[in-house]
C-alpha positions in Angstrom: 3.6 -5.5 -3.4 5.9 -2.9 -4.8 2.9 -2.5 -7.5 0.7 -0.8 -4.6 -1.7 -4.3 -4.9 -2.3 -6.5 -1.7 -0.1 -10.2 -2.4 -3.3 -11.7 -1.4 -5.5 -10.3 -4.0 -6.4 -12.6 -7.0 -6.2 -9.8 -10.4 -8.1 -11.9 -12.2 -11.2 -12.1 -9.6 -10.7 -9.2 -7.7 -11.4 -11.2 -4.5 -9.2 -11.6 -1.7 -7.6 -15.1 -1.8 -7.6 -15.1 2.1 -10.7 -13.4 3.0 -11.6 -15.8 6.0 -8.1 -15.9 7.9 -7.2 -12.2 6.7 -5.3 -9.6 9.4 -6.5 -7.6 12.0 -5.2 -4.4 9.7 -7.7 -6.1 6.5 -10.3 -6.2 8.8 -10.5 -3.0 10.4 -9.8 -0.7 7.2 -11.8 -0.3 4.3 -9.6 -1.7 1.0 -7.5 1.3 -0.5 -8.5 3.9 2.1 -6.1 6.5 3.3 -5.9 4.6 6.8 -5.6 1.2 4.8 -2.6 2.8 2.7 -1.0 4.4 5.5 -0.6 1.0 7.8 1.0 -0.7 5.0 3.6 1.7 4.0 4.1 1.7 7.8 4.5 -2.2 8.1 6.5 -2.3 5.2 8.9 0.0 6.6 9.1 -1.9 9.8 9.8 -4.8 7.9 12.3 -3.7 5.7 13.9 -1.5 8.7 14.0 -5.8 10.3 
């Protein structure tokens, strides 16, 4: 989201709302790391550049 917080994340829990059938990016970096940030500024570029 343009907020900087995943669209999966449920606020009021603070658990991911699709923890079982999450991406491949979700499961190989650890929540908020540099490398976690950096892949989704990247695939929000791609998919705004459509």
């Amino acid at each position: 989201l343009d907020d900087g917080w995943c669209a999966a994340l449920d606020r009021d829990s603070m658990r991911c709302t699709i923890y079982s059938w999450r991406p491949l990016i979700c499961r190989e970096f650890e929540l908020g790391s540099d490398d976690c940030l950096e892949e989704r500024k990247g695939s929000a570029r791609a998919y705004l550049d459509g």
